[in-house]
N, C-alpha and C positions, 0 to 999 in steps of 0.2 A: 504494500500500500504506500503508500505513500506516500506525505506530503510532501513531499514536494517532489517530486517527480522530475528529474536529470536525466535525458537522454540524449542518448546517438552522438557525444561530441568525436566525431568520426575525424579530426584534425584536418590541417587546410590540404594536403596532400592531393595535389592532379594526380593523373596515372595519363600516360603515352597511349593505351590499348582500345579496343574493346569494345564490343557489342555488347551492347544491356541488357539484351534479350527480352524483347520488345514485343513476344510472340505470345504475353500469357495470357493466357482468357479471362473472360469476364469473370468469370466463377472464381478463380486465383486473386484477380486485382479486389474482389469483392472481401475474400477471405483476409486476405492481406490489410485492405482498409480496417475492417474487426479486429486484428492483430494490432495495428498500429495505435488501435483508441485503446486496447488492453495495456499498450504498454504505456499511453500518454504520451506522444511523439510531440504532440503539438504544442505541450507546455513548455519545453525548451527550443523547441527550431520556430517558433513563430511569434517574434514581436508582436502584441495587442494592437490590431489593429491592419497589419501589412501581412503580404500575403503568403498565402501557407506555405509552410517549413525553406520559408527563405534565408532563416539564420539571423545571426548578430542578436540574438537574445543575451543579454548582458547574463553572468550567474557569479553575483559572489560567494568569494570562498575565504576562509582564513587567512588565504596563501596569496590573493589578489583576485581578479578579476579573470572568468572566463567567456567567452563568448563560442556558442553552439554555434556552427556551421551550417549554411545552406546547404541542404540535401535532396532539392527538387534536381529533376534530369537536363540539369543544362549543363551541356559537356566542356563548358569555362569554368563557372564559380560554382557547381553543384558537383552531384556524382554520376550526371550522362556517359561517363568513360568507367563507369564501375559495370562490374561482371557482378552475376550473381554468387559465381564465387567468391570474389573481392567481399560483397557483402557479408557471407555468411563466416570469412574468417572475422572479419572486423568484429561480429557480434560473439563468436565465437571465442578468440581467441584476448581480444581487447587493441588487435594491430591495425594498424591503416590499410589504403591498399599501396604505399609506399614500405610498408611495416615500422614505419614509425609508431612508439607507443602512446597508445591514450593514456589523456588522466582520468581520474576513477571518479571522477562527475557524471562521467558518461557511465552507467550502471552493467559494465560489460562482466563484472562477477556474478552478476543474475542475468545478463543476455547470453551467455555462456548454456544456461539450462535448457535454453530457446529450441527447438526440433530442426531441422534442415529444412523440412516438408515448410513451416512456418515461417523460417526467415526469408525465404524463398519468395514467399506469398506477400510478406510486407514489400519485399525490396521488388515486384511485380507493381503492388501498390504504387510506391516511393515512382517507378518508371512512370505510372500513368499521369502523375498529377501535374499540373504546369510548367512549365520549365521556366526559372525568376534566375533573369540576370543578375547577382547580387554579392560583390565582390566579400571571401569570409575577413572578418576583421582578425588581427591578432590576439593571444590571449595577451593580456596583461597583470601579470606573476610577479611578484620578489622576487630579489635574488636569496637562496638557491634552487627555488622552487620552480624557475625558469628552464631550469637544467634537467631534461626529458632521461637522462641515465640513472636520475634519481630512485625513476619507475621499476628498474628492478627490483631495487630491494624492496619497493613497494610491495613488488605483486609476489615476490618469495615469501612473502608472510600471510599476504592479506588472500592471492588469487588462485585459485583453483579451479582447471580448466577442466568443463566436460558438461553434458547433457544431461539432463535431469532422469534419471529412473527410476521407475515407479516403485513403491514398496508392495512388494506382492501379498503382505498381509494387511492390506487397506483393499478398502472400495474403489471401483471406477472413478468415482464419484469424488471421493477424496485426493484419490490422486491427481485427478483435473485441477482442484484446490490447488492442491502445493504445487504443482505447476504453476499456474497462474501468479502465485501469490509470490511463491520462489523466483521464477522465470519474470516474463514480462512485467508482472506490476511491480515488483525490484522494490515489496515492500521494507526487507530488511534495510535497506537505504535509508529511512527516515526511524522506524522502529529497534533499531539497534544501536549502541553506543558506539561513539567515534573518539577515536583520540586523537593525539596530538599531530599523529600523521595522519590523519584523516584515514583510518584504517579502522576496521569492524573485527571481533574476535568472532569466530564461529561455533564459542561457546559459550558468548553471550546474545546471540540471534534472539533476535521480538524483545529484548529486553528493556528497550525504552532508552531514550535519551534528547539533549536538548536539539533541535537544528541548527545547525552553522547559519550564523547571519540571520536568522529569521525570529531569533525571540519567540519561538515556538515549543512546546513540549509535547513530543511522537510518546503517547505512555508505552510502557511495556503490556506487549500481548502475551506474556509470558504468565502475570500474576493475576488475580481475580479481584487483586485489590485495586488494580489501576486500572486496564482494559481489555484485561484478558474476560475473554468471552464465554469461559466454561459455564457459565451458570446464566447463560442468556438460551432465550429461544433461538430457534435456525430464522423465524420471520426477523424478528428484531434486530438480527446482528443481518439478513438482505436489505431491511429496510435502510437500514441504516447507510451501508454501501452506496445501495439504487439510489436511494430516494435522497438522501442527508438529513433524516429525519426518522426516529425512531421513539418509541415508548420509553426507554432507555436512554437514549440520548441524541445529540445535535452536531453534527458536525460540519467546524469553522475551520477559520486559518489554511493553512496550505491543502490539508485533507477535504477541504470544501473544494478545492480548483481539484482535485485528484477526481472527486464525486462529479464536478463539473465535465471536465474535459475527459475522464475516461468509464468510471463504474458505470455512469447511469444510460451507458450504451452497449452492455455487454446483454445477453439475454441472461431471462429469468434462472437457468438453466448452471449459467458457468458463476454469475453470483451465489447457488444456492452451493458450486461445491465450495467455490471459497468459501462459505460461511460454516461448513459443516468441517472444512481444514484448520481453519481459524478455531473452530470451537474446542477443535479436540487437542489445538497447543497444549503441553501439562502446564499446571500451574508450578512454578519451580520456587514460588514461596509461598510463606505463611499465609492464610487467612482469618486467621486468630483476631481478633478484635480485642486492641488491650484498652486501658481505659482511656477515659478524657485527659487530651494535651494540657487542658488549665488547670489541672489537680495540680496547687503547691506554685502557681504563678501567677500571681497575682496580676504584674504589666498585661499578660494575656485575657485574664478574665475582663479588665476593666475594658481592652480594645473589644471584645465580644459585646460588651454590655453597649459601649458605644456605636458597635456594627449595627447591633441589631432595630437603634434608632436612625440609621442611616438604612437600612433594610426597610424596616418597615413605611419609609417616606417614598421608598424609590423603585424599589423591587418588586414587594409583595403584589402590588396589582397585576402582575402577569406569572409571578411564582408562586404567588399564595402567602399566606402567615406561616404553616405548616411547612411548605417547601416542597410541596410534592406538584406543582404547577399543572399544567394545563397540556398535558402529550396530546400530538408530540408537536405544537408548534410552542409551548414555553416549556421546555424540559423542565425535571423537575431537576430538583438538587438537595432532598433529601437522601442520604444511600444512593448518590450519586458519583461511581468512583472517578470521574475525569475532575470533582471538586474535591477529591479526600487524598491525592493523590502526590509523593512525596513529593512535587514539583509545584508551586503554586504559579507557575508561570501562564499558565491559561487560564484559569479566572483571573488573575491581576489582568494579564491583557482584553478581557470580553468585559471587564467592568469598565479599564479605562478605555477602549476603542471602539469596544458592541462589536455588531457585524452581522452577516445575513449568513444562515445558509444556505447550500446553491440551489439557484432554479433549475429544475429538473424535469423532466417531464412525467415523470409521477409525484411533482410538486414544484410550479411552474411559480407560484407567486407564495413564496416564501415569507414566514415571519420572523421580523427582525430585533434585534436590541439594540439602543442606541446607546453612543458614547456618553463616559461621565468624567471624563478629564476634565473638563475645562467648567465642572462643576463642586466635584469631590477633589479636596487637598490627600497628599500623600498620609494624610494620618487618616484620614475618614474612608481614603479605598484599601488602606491594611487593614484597619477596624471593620470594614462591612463584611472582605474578601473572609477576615479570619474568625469574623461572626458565621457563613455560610460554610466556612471548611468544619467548624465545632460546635452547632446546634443541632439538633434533630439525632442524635444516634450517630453524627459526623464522627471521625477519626483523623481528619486534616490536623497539620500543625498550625498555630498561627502563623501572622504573616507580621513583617516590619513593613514601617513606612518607608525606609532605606531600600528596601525589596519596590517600592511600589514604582518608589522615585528612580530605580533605574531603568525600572521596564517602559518609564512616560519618556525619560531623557533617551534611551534606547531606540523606540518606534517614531521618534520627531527628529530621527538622523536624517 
């Protein structure tokens, strides 16, 4: 899943060669397009607004600035000289068709899992759609991180090349899941923790962590305390996918573009194995419920006490006094793990910035929350945020105003 979805930085590399193979059928270019919205192609190669997958989408990173390359078939600034060979080592392997190495923005440790039959059908796709003269810009890196030999020792730690196979003691059904979810949707990207080299451990998978540059928190699908989905139903955790709107919960911030630009076009069919793959994640921690965070702290109780007159002015009309709100267009947020969740970083940002989530087509006109920055001071959205993480049966930590005031000076970058 997602949020934020990084693909295809295929680097600026022409190739000398090559027929594109230009002969696929309808039925391939059709599959191919299905493929390319599973994997969210359009979030990184296509600036808002200019036309599809012509590249120069800015993405920052820790390391500086990259920008996705156009990838439509024009045989100057695109990949019109790419084979579908060329294609399927690039997703395959993480190389160019120069074989120069990608950086791992471009999700090619989960395009790796990809089928042949399937890369095949996208890069069929990629041939059919416009051809947009549209020269690739440079990335713009640090120095050392400018230096592409770096990548090795990147991918001897981080990469592991090969195709995804199925566990023969799972279902069809399941295994489509973990495809999906492993392969194209390259959810471990956002769901998994990243360190300092911008590298994922494969034995911390789904386990949650902040987003680079995005003041976002991806919870971990791993525990049941954050957003792991063992104890939801199969409808709620499709709904939630398809739709961005569930009995259960809401989904914003970059998982809202993820919902936009790729779930809510997948059929009923392949969301339903994701959700039954996602379901059966173990939970790899406690679910023990110990007691309330204000037992024996005082600074905390009184910011609670003062949330909840800051709640009840401002909230409750769409969440209720209770907290159990109005599903699924005001989620609730009693026993609500995206608010009880070690990270306070996403209620701090849905109090100070609101936001909608996406319009969909099994929910076209969406309801929204509006921003309280530029009404609530940094002591009134810790007080509210760590009033709603510790009332109702909550097991969130409080929250500081120093937490609150980074995350306002943070998103007004």
């Amino acid at each position: 899943m997602a949020a934020l979805a990084v693909l295809l930085l295929l680097g600026a590399a022409q190739a000398q060669t090559a027929k594109p193979g230009r002969s696929a059928s309808p039925a391939q270019i059709e599959k191919g397009k299905y493929l390319a919205a599973a994997g969210d192609c359009i979030a990184c190669h296509t600036v808002p607004g200019q036309k599809i997958f012509s590249g120069n989408r800015p993405m920052p990173t820790p390391f500086g600035t990259l920008y996705a390359p156009n990838i439509t078939p024009d045989p100057k600034t695109g990949i019109g000289k790419w084979t579908a060979d060329d294609f399927y080592k690039m997703m395959h392997t993480g190389r160019s068709r120069d074989g120069s190495l990608l950086y791992p923005a471009m999700p090619f440790a989960s395009y790796t899992k990809v089928t042949r039959e399937d890369t095949d059908a996208i890069f069929a796709y990629l041939m059919s759609v416009p051809p947009v003269v549209q020269q690739n810009r440079p990335h713009d890196l640090r120095f050392p991180y400018n230096n592409r030999s770096l990548l090795i020792g990147w991918r001897t730690l981080y990469f592991q090349e090969g195709e995804y196979q199925p566990d023969k003691a799972k279902s069809a059904e399941w295994n489509r899941g973990a495809y999906l979810v492993q392969g194209l949707g390259h959810c471990a990207m956002c769901h998994t923790p990243i360190n300092a080299l911008g590298g994922s451990s494969e034995a911390k998978a789904f386990q949650g962590g902040l987003i680079p540059m995005q003041h976002w928190y991806a919870p971990s699908l791993t525990s049941n305390k954050e957003a792991g989905l063992g104890e939801w139903d199969i409808k709620d955790i499709m709904d939630l996918l398809q739709t961005g709107v569930s009995r259960r919960g809401t989904v914003y911030g970059p998982m809202a573009e993820v919902t936009y630009n790729s779930l809510q076009h997948l059929t009923d069919d392949d969301i339903r194995a994701m959700a039954v793959y996602l379901k059966d994640i173990p939970d790899k921690e406690t679910t023990e419920r110990g007691p309330s965070p204000l037992i024996n702290n005082p600074e905390a109780t009184q910011l609670s006490i003062d949330g909840r007159r800051v709640y009840e002015a401002k909230c409750a009309t769409c969440h209720g006094t209770d907290g159990r709100g109005m599903p699924p267009h005001y989620p609730p947020l009693a026993n609500n793990q995206s608010i009880e969740m070690t990270s306070a970083v996403n209620p701090i940002r849905m109090v100070l910035n609101g936001g909608y989530p996406p319009g969909t087509k099994k929910n076209p006109m969406p309801y929204g929350m509006p921003p309280f920055a530029q009404e609530l001071s940094d002591v009134e959205v810790a007080a509210v945020v760590t009033y709603i993480r510790t009332a109702w049966g909550n097991r969130g930590t409080p929250v500081s105003p120093r937490e609150a005031n980074e995350l306002r000076s943070a998103t007004l970058e």
